[in-house]
N, C-alpha and C positions, 0 to 999 in steps of 0.2 A: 348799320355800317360800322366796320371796324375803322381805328382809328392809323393814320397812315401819315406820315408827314412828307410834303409835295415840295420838291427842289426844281429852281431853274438855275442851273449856272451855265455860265458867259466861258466859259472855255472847256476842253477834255480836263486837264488837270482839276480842275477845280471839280470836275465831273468822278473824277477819280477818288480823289478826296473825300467826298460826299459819301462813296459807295464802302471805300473800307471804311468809314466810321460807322455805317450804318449796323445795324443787328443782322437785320434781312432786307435790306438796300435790293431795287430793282431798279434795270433802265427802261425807259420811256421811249421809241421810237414813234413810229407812227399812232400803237395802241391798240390793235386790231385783234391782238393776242392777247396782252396785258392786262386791259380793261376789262374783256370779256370776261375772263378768268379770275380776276376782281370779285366781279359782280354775283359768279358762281362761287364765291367765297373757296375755289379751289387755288388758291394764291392769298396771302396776308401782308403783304410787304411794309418791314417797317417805315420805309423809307423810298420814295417815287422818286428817280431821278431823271429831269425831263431832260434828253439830248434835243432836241428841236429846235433852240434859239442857241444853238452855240455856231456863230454866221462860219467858222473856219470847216463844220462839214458838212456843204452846202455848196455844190456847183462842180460844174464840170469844165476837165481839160483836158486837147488835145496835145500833143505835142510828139513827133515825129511819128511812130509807127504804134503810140500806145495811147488808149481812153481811157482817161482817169475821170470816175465819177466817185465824189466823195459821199459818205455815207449817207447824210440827212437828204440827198437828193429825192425828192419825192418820183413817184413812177410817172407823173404827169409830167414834169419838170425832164426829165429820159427821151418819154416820149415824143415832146414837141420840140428839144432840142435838137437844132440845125446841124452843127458838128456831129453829133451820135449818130442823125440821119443818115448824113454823106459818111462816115468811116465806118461803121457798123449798122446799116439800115434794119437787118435783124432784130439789132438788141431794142432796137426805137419800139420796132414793131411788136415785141416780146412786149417791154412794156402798156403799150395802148392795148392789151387783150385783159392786162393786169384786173381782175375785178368790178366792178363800177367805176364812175365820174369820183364819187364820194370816198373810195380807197385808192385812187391813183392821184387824187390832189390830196392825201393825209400820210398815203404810206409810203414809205422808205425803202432806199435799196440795203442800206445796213440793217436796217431792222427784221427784214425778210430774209437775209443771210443766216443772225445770229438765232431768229428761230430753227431755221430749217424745216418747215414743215414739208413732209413730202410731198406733198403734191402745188406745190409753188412754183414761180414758171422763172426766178431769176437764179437756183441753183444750177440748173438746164443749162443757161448762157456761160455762167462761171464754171462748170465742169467742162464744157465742151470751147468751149474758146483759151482754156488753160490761165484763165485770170492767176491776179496774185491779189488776195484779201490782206489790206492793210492796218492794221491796229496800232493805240498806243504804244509800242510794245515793243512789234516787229511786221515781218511779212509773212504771212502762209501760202503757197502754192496749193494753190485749188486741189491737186490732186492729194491735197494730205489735212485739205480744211474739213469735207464733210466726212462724220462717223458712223450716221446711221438715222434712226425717226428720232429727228425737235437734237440731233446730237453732234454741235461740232468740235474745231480743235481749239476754243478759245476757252481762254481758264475762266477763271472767276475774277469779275470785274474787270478784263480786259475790253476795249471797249473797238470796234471797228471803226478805219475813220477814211477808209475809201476802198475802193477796187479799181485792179487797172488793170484792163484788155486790152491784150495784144491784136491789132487791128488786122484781120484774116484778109485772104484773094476773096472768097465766096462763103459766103453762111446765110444761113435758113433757119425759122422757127414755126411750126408749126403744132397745132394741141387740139384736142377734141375735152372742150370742157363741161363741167357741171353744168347746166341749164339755168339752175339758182347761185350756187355760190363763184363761181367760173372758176373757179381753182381747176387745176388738172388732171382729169379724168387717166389722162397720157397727154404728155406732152413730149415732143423732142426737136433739137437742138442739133443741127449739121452743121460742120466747118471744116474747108481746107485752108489749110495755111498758107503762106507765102510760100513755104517752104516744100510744099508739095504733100504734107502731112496730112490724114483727116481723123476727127475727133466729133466724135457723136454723143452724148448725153441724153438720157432720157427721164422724164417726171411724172410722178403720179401712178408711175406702173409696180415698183419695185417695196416690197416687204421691210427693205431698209432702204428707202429715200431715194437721193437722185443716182443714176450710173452709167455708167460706161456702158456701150453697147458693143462690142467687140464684134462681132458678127455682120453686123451694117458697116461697119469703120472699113475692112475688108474691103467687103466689094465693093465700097465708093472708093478706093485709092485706086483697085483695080481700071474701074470707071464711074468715072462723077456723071450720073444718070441715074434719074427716078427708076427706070427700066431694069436699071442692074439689081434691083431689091425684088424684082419679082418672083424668082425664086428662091430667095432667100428667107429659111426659116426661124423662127425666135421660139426659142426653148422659153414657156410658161413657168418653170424649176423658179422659186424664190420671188415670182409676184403678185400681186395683192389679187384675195380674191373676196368680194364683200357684194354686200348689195347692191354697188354701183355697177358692178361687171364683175365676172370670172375672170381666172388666169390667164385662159387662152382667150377671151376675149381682149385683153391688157395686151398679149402678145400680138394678136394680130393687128393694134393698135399702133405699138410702138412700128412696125415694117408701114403702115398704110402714112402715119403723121410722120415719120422719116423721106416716106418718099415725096408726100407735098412740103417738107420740109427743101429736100432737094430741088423739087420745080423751084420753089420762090428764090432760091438762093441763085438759079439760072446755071 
């Protein structure tokens, strides 16, 4: 084992601090990423900085038409909160599909952000519900956070320390996952807005990460109905095609979990 030296501080600054001093300084979220990656010696980090016990990102708030869950909130912590329930049942429910018992009570919503692995099921909610990721820093609007596979718009050492959605009329999530790891074989994320707007995201399908479905967004503003996607075609062009499924198998994934995405959201 290479030799790494392990940090816990009591607040972001002190958390920041740590990280520019570092050579090759890493953050710590939940682990699920970090560790592994560790262990395959494909990662050295001179410096482990653990976010987990700093209490200020840790909990969730409601307050008038917006859900603020701050970063270290665990996905179990999401899912079984009452508030997230009643104003976002969606996102509760996004959460409880998250992985096992054993990464929904360790892993994070900031830490699953600042990876961005594609096929993760909380980029889905924050593309399609038009979140705003909040950092030490500043605010990024969702539509300008993610850049592509494991690539967002957060610099170096910038650290995430909440997201906050906009609380929709109707939203749905629905995925067709891995059998072993549950991650997102396809997953997608339907919402209209108060406003009359609809915004669709989808996960686990796309060559570069999570995205917009333009084509679904359509004809659900036309009509908000599982029905309305029946003829509607998704062009395979730009997504993943591997062992797990082909293009057009991905494709006809994202119209089928859009449209139980639809029922649940009513």
């Amino acid at each position: 084992m290479y030799e790494t030296t392990y940090h816990r501080p009591s607040s972001v600054d002190e958390a920041a601090a740590l990280f520019a001093k570092g050579k090759e300084a890493k953050y710590l979220a939940g682990g699920h990423t970090l560790i592994p990656v560790m262990k395959q010696r494909l990662a050295s980090p001179s410096d482990v900085i653990d976010l987990g016990k700093i209490k200020d990102l840790a909990g969730v708030e409601v307050s008038g038409d917006t859900v603020t869950i701050k970063a270290a909130t665990t996905h179990y912590d999401v899912a079984t909160n009452a508030a997230v329930q009643k104003a976002i049942a969606a996102l509760a429910h996004l959460a409880s599909v998250i992985g096992d018992p054993a990464v929904r009570h360790r892993g994070t919503i900031g830490g699953s952000l600042a990876n961005n692995d594609p096929a993760a099921d909380y980029p889905a909610a924050v593309l399609a519900l038009g979140a705003t990721v909040k950092t030490n820093k500043r605010s990024i609007p969702a539509d300008e956070f993610f850049k592509g596979l494991f690539s967002t718009a957060l610099n170096d050492g910038e650290i995430i320390t909440a997201v906050s959605f906009p609380i929709p009329a109707k939203a749905g999530y629905s995925k067709f996952p891995h059998p072993a790891s549950r991650f997102a074989l396809t997953g997608v994320f339907v919402v209209k807005t108060k406003s009359g707007d609809v915004r669709v995201a989808a996960t686990g399908a796309s060559q570069n990460g999570v995205m917009r479905v333009g084509t679904i967004e359509a004809a659900l503003k036309a009509n908000w109905s599982a029905a309305a996607l029946d003829n509607v075609k998704i062009s395979a062009d730009g997504l993943m095609n591997d062992t797990q499924g082909t293009s057009d198998y991905r494709a006809n994934l994202i119209k089928v979990m859009a449209q139980r995405a639809v029922a649940a959201a009513g």
